[in-house]
C-alpha positions in Angstrom: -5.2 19.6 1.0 -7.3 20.3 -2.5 -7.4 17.2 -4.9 -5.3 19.1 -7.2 -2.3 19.1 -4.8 -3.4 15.5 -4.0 -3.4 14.8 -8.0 0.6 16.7 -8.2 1.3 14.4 -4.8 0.7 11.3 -6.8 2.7 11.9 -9.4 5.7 13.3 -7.7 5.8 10.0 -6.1 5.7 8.3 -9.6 8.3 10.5 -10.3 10.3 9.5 -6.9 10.0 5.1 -7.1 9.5 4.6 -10.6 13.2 3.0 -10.1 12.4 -0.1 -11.9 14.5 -1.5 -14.7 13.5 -4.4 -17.0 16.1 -6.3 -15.1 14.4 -6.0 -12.1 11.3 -7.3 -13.9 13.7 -10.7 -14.9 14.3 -10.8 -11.3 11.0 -11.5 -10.1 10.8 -14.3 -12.7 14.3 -15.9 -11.2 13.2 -15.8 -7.8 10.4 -18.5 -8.7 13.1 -20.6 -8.5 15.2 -20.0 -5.3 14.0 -21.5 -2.3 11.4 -19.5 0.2 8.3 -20.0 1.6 5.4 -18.1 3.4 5.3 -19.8 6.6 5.9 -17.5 9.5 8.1 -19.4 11.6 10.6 -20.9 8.7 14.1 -19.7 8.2 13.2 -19.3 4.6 9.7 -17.4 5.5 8.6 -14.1 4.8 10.9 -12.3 7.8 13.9 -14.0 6.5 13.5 -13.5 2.5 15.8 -10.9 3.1 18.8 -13.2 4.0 18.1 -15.8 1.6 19.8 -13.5 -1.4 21.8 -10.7 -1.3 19.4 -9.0 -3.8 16.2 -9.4 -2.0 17.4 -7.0 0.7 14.5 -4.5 -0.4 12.2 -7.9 1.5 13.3 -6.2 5.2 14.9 -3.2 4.9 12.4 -1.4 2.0 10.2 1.3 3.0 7.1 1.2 0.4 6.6 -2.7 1.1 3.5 -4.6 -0.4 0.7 -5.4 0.6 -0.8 -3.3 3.0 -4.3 -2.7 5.0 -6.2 -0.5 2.8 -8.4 1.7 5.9 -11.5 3.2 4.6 -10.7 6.0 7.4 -7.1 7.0 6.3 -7.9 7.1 2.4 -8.3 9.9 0.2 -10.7 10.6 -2.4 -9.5 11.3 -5.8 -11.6 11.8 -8.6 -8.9 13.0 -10.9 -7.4 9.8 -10.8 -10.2 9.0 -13.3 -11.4 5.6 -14.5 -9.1 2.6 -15.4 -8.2 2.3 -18.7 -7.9 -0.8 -20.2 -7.4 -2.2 -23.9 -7.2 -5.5 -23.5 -7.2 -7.8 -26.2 -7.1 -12.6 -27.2 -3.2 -13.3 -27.3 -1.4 -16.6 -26.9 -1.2 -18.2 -23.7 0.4 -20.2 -21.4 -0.6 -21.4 -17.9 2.3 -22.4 -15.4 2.9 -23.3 -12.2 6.0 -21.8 -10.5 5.5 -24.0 -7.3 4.6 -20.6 -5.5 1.6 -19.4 -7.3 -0.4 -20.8 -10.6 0.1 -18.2 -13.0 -1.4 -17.4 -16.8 1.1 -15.9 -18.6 0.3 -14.0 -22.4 3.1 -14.4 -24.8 1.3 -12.0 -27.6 0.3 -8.7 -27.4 -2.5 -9.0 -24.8 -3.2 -5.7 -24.5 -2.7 -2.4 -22.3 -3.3 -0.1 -19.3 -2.9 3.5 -19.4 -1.7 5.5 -16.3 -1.5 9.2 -17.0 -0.3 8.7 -20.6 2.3 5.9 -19.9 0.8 2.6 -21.1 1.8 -0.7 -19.6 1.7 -3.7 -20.7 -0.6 -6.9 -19.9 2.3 -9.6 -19.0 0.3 -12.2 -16.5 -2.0 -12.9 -14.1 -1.9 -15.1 -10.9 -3.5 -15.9 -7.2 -2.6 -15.8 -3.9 -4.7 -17.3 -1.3 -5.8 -16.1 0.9 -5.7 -11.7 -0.1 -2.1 -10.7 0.2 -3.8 -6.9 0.8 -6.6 -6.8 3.5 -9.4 -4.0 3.7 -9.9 -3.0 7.0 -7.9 -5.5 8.6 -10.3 -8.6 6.9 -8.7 -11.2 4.4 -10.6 -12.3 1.8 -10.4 -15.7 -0.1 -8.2 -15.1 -2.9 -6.6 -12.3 -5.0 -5.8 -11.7 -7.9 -2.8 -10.1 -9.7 -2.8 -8.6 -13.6 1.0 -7.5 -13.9 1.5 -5.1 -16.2 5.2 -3.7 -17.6 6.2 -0.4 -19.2 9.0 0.2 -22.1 11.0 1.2 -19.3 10.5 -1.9 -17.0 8.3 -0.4 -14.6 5.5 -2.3 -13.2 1.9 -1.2 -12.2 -0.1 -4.3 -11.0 -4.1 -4.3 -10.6 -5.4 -6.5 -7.6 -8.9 -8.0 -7.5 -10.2 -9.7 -4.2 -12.4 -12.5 -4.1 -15.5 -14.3 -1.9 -17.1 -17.5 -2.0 -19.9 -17.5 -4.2 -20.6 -17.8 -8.2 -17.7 -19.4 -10.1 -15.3 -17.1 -11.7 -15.0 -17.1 -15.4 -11.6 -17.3 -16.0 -11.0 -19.6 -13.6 -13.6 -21.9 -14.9 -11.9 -22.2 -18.3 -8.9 -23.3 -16.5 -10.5 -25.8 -14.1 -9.5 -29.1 -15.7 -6.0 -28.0 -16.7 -5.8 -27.0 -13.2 -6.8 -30.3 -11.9 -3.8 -31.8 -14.0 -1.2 -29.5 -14.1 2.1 -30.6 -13.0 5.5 -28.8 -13.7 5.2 -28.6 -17.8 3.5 -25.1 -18.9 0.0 -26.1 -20.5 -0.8 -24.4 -24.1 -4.4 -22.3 -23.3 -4.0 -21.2 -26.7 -6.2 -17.6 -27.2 -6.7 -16.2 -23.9 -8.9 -12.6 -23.9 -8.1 -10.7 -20.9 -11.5 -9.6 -21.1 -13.2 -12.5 -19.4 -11.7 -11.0 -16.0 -14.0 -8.7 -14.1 -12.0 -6.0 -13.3 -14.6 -3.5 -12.6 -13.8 -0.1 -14.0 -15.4 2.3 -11.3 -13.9 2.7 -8.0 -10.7 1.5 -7.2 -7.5 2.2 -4.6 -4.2 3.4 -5.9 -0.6 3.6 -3.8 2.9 3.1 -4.5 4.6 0.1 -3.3 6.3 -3.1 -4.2 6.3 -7.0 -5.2 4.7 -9.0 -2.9 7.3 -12.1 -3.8 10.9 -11.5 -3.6 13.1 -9.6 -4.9 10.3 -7.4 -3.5 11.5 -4.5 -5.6 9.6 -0.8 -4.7 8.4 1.7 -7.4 4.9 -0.6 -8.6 2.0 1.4 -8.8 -1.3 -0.8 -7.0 -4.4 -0.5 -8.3 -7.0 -2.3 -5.9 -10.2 -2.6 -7.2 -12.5 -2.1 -4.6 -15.7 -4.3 -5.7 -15.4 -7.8 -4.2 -15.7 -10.5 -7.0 -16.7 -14.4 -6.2 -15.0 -17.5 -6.5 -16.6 -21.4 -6.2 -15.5 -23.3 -3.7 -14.6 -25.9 -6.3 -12.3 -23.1 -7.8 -10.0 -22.6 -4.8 -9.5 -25.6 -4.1 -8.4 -26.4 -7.2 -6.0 -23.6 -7.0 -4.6 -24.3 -3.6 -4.3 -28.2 -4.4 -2.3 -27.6 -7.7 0.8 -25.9 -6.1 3.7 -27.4 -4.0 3.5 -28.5 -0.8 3.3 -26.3 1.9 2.6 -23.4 -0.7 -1.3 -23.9 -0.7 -1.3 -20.5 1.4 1.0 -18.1 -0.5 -0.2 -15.1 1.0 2.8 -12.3 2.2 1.8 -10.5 5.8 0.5 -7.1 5.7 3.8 -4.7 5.8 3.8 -1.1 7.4 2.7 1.7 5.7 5.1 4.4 6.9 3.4 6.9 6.1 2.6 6.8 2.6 -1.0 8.1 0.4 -3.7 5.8 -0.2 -5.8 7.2 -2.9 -9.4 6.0 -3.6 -11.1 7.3 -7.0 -15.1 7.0 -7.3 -17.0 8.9 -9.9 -17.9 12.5 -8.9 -22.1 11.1 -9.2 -21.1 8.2 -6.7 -19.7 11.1 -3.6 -23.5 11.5 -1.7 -24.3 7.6 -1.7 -20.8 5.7 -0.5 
């Protein structure tokens, strides 16, 4: 199969699950509030989201379920996907705690990212420890989430993992507030985007869902594939601001069923990776 079939492939399947409303978007911010959790053997776990409300049925019975194990040996290079493309700009922001994950949210106009020509919009950002997605079957400490939303109400999400080592920047300008939080947003005031290392070169793209009910299908993932670091000091002090039991928020790897991975890398980068 040529990349250019690979490149029409892609978007076909845009085309097919971008079935997201903006309702389903006010969705994901309502289930923050019903009662689930991530431990495996609860009756209000991950395999039983699905009972807990009518509308999260998409949590057992969907097809193109997040996250997943990105396999170097089952991915396809890409280069048409091209590079991300981010404008990203200082907005107002908040930072909250939904109980399930510590989240920054921009109420300005924070900025974009550009698929193909439709450009979505920077909404929030938040963790889940350890990596919801795993590369190669390994977890890593943390991940990140940027959430982006479309006029439409479609959702394309970029995912950044994360190892022990140098603090992260964003993170370290909300250490204290982290360290303090309780259930009252906290004012960041002018948050740039920009101060999270996305990493603009090779990346992996699929089509899949929310990780959190409702778990609604039709987001487009972007995982960057660079590892970024995290203190020690910094993960704790994620982990030890949410609820009880809620320290690992992390959703088990769901099946694949058959779907394209895509990985993108610069033409120059082919001969050495």
């Amino acid at each position: 199969m040529n990349s250019h079939t690979n490149l029409n492939s892609f978007f076909v399947l845009l085309l097919l699950f971008f079935i997201l409303s903006s309702s389903s978007f006010l969705a994901l911010a309502k289930a923050e509030d019903e009662e689930y959790n991530y431990k495996e053997e609860s009756d209000k776990g991950p395999k039983n989201w699905r009972r807990i409300n009518p509308k999260w049925k998409a949590c057992g019975n969907g097809k193109l379920q997040s996250p997943i194990d990105i396999l170097d040996k089952r991915v396809q290079v890409l280069h048409e996907l091209g590079k991300l493309q981010k404008d990203y700009q200082p907005a107002p922001s908040v930072l909250k705690n939904t109980g399930h994950a510590i989240m920054v949210k921009w109420n300005g106009n924070a900025g974009q990212l550009n698929i193909n020509g439709t450009y979505y919009k920077l909404v929030q950002c938040h963790w889940h420890t350890p990596s919801e997605h795993t590369f190669n079957g390994t977890k890593f400490e943390l991940e990140l989430h940027a959430v982006h939303q479309n006029s439409k109400g479609e959702i394309a999400v970029i995912g950044i993992w994360y190892k022990i080592g140098r603090p992260d920047r964003l993170l370290s300008k909300l250490l204290k507030n982290l360290q303090s939080i309780g259930e009252k947003d906290i004012d960041l005031g002018i948050i740039n985007p920009g101060i999270i290392k996305f990493g603009s070169r090779k990346y992996y793209r699929y089509v899949g869902s929310l990780t959190s009910p409702p778990c609604t299908e039709g987001v487009v993932w972007t995982i960057v594939k660079k590892v970024r670091t995290v203190s020690r000091e910094q993960l704790r002090a994620l982990k030890g601001a949410l609820h009880h039991g809620y320290d690992d928020n992390a959703r088990p790897i769901q099946n694949v069923n058959g779907r394209e991975v895509w990985l993108y890398r610069p033409k120059e980068d082919a001969k050495t990776t």
